[in-house]
C-alpha positions as CSV (number, residue, x, y, z in Angstrom):
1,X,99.3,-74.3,45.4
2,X,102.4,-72.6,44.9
3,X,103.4,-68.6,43.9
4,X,106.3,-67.3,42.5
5,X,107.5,-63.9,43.2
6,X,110.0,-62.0,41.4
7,X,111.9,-59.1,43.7
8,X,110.3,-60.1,46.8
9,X,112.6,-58.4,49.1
10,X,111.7,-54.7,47.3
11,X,109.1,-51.8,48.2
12,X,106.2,-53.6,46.1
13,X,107.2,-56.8,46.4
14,X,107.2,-56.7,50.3
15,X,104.0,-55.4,50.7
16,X,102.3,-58.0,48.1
17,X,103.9,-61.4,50.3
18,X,102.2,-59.9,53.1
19,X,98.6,-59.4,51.8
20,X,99.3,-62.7,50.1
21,X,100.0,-64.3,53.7
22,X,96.8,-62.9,54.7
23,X,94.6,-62.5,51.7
24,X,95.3,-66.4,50.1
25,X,96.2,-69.7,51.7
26,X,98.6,-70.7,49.2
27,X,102.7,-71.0,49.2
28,X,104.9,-68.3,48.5
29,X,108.2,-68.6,47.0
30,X,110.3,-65.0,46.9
31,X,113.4,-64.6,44.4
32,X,115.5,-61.7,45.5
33,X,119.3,-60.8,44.4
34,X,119.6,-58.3,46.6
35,X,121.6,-55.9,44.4
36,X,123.1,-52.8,45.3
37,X,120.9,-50.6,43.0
38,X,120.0,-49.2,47.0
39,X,120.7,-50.2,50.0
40,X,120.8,-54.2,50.3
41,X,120.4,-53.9,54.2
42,X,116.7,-51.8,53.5
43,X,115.7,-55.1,51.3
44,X,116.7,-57.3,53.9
45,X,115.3,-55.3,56.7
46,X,111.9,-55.9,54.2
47,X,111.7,-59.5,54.5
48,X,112.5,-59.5,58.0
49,X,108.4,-58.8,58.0
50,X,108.1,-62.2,56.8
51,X,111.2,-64.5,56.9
52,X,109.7,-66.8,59.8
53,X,106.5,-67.6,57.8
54,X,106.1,-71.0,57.0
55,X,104.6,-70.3,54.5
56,X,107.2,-68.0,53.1
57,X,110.8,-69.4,51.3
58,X,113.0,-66.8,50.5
59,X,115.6,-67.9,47.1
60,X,118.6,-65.3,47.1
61,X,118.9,-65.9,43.7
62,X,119.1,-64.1,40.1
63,X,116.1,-64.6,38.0
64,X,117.8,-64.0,34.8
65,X,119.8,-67.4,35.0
66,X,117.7,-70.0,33.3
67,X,119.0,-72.6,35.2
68,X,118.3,-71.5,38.2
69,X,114.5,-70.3,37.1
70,X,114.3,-74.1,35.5
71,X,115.1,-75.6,38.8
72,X,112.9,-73.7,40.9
73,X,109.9,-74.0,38.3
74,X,110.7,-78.0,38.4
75,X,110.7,-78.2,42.6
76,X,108.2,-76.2,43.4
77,X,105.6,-76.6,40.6
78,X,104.3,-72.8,40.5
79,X,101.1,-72.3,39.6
80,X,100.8,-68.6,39.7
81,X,103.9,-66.2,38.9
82,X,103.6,-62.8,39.7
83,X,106.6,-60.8,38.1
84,X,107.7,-57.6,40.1
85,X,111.7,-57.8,39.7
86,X,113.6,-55.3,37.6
87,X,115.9,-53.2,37.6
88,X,114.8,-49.7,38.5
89,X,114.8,-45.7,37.7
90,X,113.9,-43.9,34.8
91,X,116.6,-41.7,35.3
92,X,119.8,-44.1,35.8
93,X,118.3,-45.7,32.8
94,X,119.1,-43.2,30.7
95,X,123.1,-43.6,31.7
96,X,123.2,-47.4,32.2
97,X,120.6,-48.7,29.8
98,X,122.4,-52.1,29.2
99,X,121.5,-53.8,32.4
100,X,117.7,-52.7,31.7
101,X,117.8,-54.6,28.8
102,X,120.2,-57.4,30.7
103,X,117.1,-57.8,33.7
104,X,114.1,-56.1,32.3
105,X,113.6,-57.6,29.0
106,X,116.1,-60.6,29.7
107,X,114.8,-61.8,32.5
108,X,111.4,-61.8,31.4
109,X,112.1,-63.9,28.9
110,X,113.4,-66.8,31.2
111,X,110.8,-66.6,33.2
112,X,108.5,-67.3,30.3
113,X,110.6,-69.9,28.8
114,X,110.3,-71.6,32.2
115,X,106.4,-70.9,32.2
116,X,105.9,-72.1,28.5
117,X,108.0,-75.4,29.4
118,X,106.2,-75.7,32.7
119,X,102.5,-74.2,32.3
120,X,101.2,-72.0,35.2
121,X,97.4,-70.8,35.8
122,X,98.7,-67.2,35.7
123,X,101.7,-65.3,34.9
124,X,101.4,-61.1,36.0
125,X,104.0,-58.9,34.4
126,X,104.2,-55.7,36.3
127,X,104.9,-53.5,33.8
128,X,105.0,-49.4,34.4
129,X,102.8,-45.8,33.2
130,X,106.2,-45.0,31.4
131,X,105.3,-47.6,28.5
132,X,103.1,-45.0,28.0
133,X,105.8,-42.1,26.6
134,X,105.3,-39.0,24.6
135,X,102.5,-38.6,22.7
136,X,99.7,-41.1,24.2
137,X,96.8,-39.4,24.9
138,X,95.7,-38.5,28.7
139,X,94.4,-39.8,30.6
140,X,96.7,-43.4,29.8
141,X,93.8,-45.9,28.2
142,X,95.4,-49.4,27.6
143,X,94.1,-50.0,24.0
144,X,95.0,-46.5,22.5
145,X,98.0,-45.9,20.5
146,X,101.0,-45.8,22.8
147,X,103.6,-42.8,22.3
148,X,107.8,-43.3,22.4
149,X,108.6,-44.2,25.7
150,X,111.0,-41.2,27.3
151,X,113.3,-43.5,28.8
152,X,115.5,-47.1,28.0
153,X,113.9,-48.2,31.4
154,X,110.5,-47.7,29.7
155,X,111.5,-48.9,26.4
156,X,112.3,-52.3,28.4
157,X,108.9,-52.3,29.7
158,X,107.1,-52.2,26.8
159,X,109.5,-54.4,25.2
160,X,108.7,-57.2,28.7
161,X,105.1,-56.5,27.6
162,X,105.2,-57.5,24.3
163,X,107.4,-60.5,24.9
164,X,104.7,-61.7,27.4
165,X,101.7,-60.7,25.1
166,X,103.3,-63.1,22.1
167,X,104.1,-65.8,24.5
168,X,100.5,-65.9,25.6
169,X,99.7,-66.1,22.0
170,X,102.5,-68.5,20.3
171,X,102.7,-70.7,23.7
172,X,99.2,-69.5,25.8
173,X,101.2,-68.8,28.6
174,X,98.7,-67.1,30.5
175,X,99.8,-63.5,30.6
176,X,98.2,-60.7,32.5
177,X,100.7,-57.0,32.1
178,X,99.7,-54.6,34.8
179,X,101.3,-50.7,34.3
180,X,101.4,-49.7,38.2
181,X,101.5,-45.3,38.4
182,X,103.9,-43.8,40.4
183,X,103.5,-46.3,43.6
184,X,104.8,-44.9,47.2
185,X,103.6,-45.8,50.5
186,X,106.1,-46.9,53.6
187,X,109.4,-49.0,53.0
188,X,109.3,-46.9,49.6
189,X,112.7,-47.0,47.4
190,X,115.5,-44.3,48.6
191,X,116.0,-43.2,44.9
192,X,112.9,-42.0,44.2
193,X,111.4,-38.3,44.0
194,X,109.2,-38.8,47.0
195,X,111.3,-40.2,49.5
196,X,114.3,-37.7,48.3
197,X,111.8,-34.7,49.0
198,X,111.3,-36.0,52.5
199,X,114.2,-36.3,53.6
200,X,115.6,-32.8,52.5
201,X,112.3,-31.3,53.8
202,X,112.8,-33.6,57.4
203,X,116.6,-32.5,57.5
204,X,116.0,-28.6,56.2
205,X,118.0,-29.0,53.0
206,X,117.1,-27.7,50.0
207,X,114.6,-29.6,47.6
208,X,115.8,-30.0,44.5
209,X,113.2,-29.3,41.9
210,X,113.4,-30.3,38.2
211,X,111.5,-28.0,36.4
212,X,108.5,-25.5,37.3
213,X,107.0,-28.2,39.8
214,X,103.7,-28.5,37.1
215,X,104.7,-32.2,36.4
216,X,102.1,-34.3,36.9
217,X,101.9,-37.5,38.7
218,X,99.2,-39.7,38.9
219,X,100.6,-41.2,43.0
220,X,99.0,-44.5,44.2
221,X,99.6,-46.2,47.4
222,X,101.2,-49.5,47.1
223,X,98.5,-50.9,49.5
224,X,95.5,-50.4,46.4
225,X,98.4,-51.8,44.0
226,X,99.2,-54.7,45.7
227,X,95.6,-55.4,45.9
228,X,94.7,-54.6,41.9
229,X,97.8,-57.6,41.5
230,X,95.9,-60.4,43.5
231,X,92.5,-59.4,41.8
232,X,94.8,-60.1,38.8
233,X,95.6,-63.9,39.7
234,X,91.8,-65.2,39.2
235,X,89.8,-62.6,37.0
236,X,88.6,-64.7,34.4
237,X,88.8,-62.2,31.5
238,X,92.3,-60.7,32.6
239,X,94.0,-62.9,30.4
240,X,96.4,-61.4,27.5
241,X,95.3,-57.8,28.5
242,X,97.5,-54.8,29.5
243,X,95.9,-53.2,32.6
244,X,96.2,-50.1,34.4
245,X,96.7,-49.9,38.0
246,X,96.8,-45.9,39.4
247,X,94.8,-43.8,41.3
248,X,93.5,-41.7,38.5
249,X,94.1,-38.3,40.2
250,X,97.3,-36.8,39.1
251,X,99.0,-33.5,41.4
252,X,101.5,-31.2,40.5
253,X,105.0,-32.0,42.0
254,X,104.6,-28.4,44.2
255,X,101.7,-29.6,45.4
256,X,103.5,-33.0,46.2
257,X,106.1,-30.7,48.0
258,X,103.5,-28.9,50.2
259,X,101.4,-32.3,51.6
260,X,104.5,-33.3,52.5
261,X,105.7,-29.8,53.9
262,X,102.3,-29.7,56.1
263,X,102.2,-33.5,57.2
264,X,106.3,-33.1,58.4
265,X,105.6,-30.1,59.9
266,X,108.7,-28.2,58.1
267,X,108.8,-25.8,55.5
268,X,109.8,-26.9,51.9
269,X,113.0,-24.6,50.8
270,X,113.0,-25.2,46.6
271,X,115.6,-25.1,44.4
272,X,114.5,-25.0,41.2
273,X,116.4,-27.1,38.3
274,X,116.2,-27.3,34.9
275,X,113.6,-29.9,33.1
276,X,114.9,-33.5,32.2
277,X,113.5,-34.5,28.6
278,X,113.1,-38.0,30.5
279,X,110.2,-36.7,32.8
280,X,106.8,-37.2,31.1
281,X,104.4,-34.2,31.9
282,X,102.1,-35.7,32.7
283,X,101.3,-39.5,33.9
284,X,97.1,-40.2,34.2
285,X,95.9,-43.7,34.3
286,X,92.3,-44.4,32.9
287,X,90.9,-47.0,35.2
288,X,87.5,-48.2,33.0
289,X,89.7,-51.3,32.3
290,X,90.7,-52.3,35.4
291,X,87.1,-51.7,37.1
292,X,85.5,-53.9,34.6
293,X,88.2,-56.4,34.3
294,X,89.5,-56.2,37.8
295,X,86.7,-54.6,40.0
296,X,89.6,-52.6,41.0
297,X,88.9,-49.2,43.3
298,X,91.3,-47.4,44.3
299,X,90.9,-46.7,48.4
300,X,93.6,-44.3,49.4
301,X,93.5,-40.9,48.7
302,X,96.7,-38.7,48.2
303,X,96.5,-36.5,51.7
304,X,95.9,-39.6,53.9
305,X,98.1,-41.4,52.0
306,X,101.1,-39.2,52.4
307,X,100.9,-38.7,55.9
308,X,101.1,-42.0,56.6
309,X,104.1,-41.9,54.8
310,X,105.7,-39.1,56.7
311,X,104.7,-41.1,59.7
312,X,106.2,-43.9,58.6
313,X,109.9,-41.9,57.9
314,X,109.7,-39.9,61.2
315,X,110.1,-43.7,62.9
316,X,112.1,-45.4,60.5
């Protein structure tokens, strides 16, 4: 058996073909383009980890050209597809929102017309907390009304959501939409808040702050992600549900900025910014769903979690 994994080469996507290597016994195909949203050479540096597997082939490739998706669905015969690639950032969404449609809703779709042409036993969407938007209740609970997302980049979530949710229902393609919250853990992205913050703490540069620091996000290490996506592959009653996948323990940006003060070793110099009407308040996944659907625990708390991070950047 054969999987199929979209933006193999990227934080999440990295980490999942490894616990797949060890966790499964099946074939892994990875589809990368290694764009230049970051650093092409920190993608590459990511499959390094797994480039000599045998069980591992690597397609530098672009997802959103149906002729190429057709061709790999008709050599390799997938039968899972776990969908990770997009384009990325809540805020550069908001000033470039035309390749987010392009890749995140796009894309999506060949990947389903390939599926629906070619059936597969499974087909995971990861989708994102920001589907969420202003005005869902808190915590985040899968079948309550959804607010306005804040961003075009989770507007193109929601949008990949429901294009999977009615291609399981017009075509059963069998469609499983995970919203991952606020994933870090080492080899995370350079362009997000967590990563920037460490690296201004590390070098003694000012952190910039947007807003009073009482945003609230609910952090989840990539390791109890990648694990809620292979518990998604085979749970029998998974399919055509939106699931959560977080940690269910939001903190306070400040407090972010102080673990990560104390596990670097360096105080934290703030400069505080003005609010971005992109930010949600507050991001807080309910996880009833994903325990009775998934059996899916979350293992790593914040504090351990971040100072293996930290340990991570001091080496790398």
């Amino acid at each position: 058996m054969t999987i199929l994994v979209t933006g193999a080469a990227g934080f999440i996507g990295s980490h999942l073909v490894q616990l797949l290597l060890s966790e499964t016994s099946e074939s892994i195909v990875g589809i990368d383009n290694f764009n230049d949203y970051y650093d092409p050479q920190l993608k590459r540096a990511n499959v390094r980890l797994f480039e000599n597997q045998p069980r591992v082939k690597l397609v530098e490739a672009d997802f959103c050209q149906q002729e190429t998706v057709d061709s790999l669905f008709e050599t390799y015969r997938f039968d899972h597809v776990i969908h990770l690639g997009a384009y990325a950032g809540v805020r550069v969404s908001v000033e470039t929102p035309h390749i987010y449609q392009q890749v995140n809703v796009g894309g999506t779709l060949v990947l389903l017309e390939a599926a629906r042409k070619r059936p597969v036993r499974r087909f995971l969407i990861a989708s994102s907390s920001t589907v969420y938007g202003t005005g869902a209740a808190i915590p985040f609970a899968e079948d309550a009304p959804l607010g306005i997302p804040a961003s075009p980049y989770g507007a193109t979530k929601r949008a990949a959501e429901l294009l999977g949710l009615t291609y399981h229902q017009l075509h059963q393609v069998p469609v499983v939409c995970l919203r991952p919250f606020s994933v870090y853990g080492p080899r995370l992205r350079p362009d997000l808040a967590l990563t920037i913050f460490t690296k201004a703490i590390y070098s003694g540069n000012e952190v910039r702050l947007f807003g009073d620091g009482s945003v609230r996000r609910d952090f989840t290490h990539v390791s109890d992600i990648c694990r809620g996506l292979v518990a998604a592959l085979n749970a029998p009653h998974a399919v055509g549900e939106a699931i959560n996948l977080g940690h269910s323990q939001p903190i306070e940006m400040r407090q972010l900025i102080e673990l990560l003060s104390q596990s670097l070793g360096r105080p934290a110099k703030i400069n505080y910014q003005p609010a971005r009407s992109e930010d949600l308040p507050i991001t807080y996944a309910n996880l009833e769903k994903a325990q009775r659907i998934l059996g899916y625990h979350p293992e790593i708390p914040i504090d351990q979690g971040i100072q293996e991070y930290c340990d991570w950047f001091r080496q790398h």
